[in-house]
C-alpha positions as CSV (number, residue, x, y, z in Angstrom):
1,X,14.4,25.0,-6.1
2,X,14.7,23.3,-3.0
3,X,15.6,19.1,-2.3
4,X,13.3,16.8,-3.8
5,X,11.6,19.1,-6.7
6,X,10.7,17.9,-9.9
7,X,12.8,19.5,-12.6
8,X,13.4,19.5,-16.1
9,X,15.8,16.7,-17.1
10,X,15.1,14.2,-14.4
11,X,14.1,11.2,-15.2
12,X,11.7,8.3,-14.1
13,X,13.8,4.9,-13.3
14,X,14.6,2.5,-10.0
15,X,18.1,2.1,-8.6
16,X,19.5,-1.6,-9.1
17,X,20.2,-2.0,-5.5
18,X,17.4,-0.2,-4.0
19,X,13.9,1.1,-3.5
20,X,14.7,4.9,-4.2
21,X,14.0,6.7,-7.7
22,X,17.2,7.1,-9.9
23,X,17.5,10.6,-11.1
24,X,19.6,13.4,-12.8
25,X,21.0,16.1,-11.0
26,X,20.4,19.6,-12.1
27,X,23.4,21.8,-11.1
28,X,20.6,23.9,-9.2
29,X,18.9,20.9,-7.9
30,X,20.4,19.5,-5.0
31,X,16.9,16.6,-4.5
32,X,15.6,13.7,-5.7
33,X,13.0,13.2,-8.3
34,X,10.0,12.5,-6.1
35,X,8.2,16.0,-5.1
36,X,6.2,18.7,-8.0
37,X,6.4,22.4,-7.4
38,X,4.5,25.7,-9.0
39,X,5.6,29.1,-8.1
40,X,3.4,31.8,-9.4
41,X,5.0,34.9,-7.0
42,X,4.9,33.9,-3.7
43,X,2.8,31.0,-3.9
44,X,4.4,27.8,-3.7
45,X,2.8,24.1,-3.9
46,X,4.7,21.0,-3.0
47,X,4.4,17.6,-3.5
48,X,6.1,14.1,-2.2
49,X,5.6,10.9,-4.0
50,X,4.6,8.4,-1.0
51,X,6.3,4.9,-2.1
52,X,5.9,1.3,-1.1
53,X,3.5,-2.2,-1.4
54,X,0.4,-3.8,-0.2
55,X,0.0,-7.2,-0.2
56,X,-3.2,-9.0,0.0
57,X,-4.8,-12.0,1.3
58,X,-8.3,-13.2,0.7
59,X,-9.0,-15.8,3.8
60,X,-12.3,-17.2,4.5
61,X,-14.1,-13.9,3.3
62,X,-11.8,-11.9,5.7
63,X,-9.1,-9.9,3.4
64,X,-6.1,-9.2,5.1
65,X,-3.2,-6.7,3.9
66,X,0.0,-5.4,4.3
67,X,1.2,-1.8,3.3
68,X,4.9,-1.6,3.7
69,X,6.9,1.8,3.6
70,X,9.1,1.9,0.7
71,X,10.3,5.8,-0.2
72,X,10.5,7.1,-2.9
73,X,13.0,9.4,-1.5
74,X,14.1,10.4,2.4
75,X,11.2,12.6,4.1
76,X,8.5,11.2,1.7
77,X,5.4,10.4,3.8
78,X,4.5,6.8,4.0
79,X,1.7,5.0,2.7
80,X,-1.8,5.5,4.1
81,X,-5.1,4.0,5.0
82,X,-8.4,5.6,4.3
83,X,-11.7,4.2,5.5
84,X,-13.7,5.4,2.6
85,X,-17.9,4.1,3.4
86,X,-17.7,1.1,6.1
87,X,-17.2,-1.5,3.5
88,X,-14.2,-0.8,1.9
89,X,-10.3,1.2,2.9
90,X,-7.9,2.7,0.3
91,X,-4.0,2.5,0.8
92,X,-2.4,5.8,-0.9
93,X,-0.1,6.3,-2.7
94,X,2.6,9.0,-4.8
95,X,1.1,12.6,-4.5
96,X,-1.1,11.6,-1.2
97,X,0.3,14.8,0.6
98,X,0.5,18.4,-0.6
99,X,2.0,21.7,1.3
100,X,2.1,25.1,0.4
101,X,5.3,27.3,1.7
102,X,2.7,29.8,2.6
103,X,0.9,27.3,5.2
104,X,2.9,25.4,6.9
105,X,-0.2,22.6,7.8
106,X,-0.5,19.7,4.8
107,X,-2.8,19.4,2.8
108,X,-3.3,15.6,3.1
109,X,-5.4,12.9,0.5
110,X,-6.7,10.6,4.1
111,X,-7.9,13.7,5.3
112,X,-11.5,14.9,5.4
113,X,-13.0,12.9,3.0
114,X,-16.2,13.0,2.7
115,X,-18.4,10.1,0.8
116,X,-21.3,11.3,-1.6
117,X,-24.3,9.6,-1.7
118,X,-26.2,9.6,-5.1
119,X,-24.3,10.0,-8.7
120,X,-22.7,13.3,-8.9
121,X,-24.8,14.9,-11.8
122,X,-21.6,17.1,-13.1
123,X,-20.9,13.4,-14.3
124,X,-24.3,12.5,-15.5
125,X,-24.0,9.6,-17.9
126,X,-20.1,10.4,-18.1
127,X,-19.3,6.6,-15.9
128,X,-16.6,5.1,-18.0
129,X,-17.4,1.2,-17.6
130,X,-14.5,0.4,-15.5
131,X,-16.3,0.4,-12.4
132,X,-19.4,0.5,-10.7
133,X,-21.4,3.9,-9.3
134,X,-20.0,3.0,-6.0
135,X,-16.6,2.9,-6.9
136,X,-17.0,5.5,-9.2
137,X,-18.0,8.1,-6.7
138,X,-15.3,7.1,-4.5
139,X,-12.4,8.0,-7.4
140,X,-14.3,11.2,-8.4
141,X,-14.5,12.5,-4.6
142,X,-10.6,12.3,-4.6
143,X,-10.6,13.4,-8.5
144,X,-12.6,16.6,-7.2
145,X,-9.7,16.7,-4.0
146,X,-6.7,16.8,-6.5
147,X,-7.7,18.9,-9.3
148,X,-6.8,21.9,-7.8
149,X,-3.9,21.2,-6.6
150,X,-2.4,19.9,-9.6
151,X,-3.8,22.8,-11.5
152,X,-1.3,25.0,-9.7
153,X,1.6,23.1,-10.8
154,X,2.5,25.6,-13.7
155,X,6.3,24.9,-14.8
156,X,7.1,21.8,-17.2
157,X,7.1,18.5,-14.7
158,X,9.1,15.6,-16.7
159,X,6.9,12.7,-15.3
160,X,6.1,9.9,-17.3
161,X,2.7,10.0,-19.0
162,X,1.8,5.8,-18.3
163,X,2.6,6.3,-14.5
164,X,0.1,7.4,-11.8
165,X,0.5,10.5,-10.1
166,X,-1.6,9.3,-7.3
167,X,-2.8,6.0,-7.0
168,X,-5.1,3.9,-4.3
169,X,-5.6,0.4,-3.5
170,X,-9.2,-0.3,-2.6
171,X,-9.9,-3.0,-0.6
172,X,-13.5,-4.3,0.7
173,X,-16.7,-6.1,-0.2
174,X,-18.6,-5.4,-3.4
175,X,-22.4,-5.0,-2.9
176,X,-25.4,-7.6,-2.6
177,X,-23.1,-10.5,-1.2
178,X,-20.6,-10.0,-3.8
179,X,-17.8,-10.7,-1.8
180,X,-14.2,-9.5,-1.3
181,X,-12.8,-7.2,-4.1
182,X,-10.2,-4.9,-4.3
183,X,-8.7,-2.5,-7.1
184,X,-6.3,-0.3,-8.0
185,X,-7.6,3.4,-9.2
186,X,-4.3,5.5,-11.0
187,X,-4.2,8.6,-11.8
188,X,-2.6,10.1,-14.4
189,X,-1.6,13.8,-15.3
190,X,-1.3,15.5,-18.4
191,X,0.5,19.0,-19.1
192,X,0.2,22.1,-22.1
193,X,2.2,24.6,-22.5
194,X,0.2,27.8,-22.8
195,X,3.2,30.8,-22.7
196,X,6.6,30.0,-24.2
197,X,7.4,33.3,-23.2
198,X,6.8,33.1,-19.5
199,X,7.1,29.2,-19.7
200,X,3.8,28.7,-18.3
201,X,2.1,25.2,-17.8
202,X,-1.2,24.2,-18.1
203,X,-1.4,20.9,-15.5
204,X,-4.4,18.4,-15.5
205,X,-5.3,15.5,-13.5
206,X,-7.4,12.6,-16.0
207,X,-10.3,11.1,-14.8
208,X,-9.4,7.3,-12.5
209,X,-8.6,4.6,-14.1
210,X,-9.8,1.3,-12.5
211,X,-8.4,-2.3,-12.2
212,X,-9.9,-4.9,-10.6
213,X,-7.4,-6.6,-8.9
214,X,-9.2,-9.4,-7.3
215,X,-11.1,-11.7,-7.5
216,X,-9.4,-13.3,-10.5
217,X,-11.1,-14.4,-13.2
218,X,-13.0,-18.0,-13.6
219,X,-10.9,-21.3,-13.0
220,X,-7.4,-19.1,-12.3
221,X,-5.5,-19.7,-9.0
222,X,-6.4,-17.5,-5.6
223,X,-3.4,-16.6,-5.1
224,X,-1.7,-13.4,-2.8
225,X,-2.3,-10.2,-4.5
226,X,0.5,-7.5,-5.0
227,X,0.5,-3.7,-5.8
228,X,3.8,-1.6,-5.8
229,X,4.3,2.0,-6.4
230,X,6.1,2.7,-8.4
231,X,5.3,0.0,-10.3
232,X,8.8,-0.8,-11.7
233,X,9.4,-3.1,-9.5
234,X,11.7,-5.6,-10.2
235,X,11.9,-7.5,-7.1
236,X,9.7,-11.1,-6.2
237,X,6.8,-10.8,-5.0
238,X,5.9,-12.9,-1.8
239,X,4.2,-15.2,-3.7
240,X,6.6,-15.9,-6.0
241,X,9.4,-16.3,-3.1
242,X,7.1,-18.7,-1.0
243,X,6.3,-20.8,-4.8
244,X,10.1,-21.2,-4.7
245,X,10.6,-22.0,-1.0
246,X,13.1,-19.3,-0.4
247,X,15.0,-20.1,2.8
248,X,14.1,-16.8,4.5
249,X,10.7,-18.9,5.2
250,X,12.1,-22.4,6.0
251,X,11.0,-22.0,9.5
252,X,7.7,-22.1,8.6
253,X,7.8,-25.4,7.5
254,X,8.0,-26.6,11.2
255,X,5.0,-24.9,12.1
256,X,1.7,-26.8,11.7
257,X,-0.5,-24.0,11.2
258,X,1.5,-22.0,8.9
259,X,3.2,-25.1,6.8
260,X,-0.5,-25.7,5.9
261,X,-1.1,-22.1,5.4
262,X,1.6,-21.9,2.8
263,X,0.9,-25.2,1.2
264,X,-2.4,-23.8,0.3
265,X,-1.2,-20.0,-0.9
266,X,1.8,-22.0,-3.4
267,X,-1.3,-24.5,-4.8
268,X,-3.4,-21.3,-5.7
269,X,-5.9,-22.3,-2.8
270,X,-5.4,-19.0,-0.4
271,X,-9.1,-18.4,-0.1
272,X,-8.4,-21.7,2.0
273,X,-6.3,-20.2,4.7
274,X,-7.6,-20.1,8.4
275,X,-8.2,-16.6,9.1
276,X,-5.5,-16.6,12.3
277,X,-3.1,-17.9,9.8
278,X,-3.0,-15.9,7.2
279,X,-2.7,-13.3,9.1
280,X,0.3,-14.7,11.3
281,X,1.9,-15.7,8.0
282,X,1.8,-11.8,7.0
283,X,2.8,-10.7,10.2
284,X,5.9,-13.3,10.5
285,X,6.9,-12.2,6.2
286,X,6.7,-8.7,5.9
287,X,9.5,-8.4,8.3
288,X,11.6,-10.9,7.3
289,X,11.6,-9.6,3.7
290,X,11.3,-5.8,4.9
291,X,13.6,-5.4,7.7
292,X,14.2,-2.2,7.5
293,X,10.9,-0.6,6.4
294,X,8.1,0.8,8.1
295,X,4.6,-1.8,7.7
296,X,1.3,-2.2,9.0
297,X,-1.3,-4.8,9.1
298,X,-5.0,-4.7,8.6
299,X,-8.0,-6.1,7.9
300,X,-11.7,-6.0,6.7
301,X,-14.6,-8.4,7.3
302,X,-18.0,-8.0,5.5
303,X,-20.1,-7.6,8.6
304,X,-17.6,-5.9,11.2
305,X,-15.8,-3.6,8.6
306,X,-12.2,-2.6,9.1
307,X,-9.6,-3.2,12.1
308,X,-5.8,-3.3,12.4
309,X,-3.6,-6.6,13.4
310,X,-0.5,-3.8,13.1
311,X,-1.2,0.0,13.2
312,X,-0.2,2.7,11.4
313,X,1.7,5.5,13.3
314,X,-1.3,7.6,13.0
315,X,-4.8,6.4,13.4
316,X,-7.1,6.1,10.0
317,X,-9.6,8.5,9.5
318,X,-13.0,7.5,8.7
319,X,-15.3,9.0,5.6
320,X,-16.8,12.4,6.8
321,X,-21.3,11.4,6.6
322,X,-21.1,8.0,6.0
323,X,-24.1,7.2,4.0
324,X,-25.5,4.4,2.0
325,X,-25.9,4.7,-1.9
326,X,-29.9,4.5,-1.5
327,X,-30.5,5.8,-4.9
328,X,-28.8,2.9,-6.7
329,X,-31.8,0.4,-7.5
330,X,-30.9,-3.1,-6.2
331,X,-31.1,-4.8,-9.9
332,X,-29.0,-2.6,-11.6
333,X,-26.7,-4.0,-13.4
334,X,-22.8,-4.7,-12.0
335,X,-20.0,-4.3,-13.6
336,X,-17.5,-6.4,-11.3
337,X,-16.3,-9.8,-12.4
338,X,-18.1,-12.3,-10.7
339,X,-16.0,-14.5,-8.2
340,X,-16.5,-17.9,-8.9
341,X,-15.3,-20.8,-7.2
């Protein structure tokens, strides 16, 4: 089994002084707990966990976020964006990249995506209330992407049941003048064993969960929004460092712009912030908490869509047939939580 392949006896935890996975060593197993593999024969299917945060910032109906590059263990590909229909992006994360030993070219989640118009009707009546069609479509498009790869995982994976195998963070704007919104969509896997004798798994991926993540609910604070995977994270969030006026940020104070900017974010009034702030105050954290990782900075506006303030290392690739959801009448009922002001 080569480094980094899940194994029996491993085990799902985070190192006190550090970002990467703890684990137990197999005396076979020289890698960390972060990658899945099958072998049936020759075939082989590998996966790496991609770790890390986004951080979000609603500003003046412009949302603003950070993705920073937090391993789960050394070689795991970083986070990445996704522009899923011109109205909203996905940051990915854990199994976001696949390989097979018999091709050497990835099999990656940002690539070739390709957005359905219409409800599916394999799922017919089957939407679980979490989300609406929209949203929907976009988790069962990367439902239909994963399902069969993970059905090639075949030997006994110990990987928490309650943690996402692959998660996304959608950010964008909900439909007739909704506004900003953004969610997190997990999903889980589930495994049967179907031979003791050959030790032979059955692997399943479970249909997206969804969590709206923003906008919070009626008369609660607008605040900056955080999302880590994996999502034992046990360090502050920025918004909690900047309540307490952690000296890492006391140059800020002597800035005009940005002294307003964060006396705004620490009263629960970040919807507040000037656009060209908030995104200078992201740009000036991320690196001061986050020296050593890898981040980028975007953003997405309601009328001209999604650009970057930082880029990525490789360039985001849009939805394959971009096409508006014509077939969803303009009354029908929504789902989302309603921002109010």
């Amino acid at each position: 089994m080569g480094h980094g392949h899940f194994a029996s006896g491993q085990i799902w935890g985070r190192q006190a002084a550090g970002f990467c996975l703890a684990l137990v060593i197999l005396p076979s197993c020289a890698g960390l707990f972060a990658q899945a593999q099958s072998q049936q024969g020759s075939e082989e299917i590998v996966t790496s966990l991609s770790g890390g945060r986004v951080i979000l910032q609603v500003a003046r109906d412009v949302i603003f976020f950070a993705a920073i590059d937090q391993p789960v263990e050394p070689g795991a590909p970083p986070p990445r964006v996704v522009d899923l229909d011109g109205r909203h992006v996905a940051v990915l994360f854990g199994a976001s990249e696949w390989r097979s030993l018999a091709d050497p070219k990835p099999i990656r989640m940002d690539r070739n995506f390709q957005r359905v118009s219409g409800q599916d009707p394999r799922y017919a009546g089957s939407y679980n209330g979490e989300a609406d069609p929209d949203l929907e479509l976009i988790g069962v498009a990367f439902l239909e992407k994963l399902r069969p790869l993970v059905t090639q995982l075949r030997r006994k994976i110990d990987f928490p049941p309650d943690q996402p195998f692959f998660e996304m963070v959608v950010i964008g704007f909900g439909p007739q003048n909704y506004g900003p919104e953004a969610w997190t969509v997990e999903y889980r896997i589930t495994q049967e064993l179907l031979s003791t004798r050959e030790n032979y798994w059955q692997t399943r991926i479970l249909r997206p969960r969804f969590t709206q993540i923003y906008p919070p609910e009626k008369h609660q604070p607008r605040t900056l929004v955080e999302v880590v995977f994996p999502a034992d994270a046990q360090d502050p969030t920025l918004q909690t460092l900047l309540e307490g006026n952690d000296p890492r940020f006391a140059s800020f104070r002597s800035d005009a712009s940005l002294s307003k900017a964060l006396s705004l974010i620490t009263k629960g009034q970040a919807q507040k912030v000037e656009p060209k702030d908030a995104a200078e105050l992201l740009r000036a954290a991320v690196p001061l908490l986050y020296p050593k990782q890898r981040f980028f900075l975007g953003k997405m506006e309601d009328q001209a869509g999604f650009s970057w303030i930082l880029p990525a290392e490789e360039p985001v690739e849009k939805a394959e047939k971009e096409k508006e959801d014509k077939n969803r009448p303009p009354e029908a009922p929504s789902l989302r939580k309603r921002p109010q002001n």
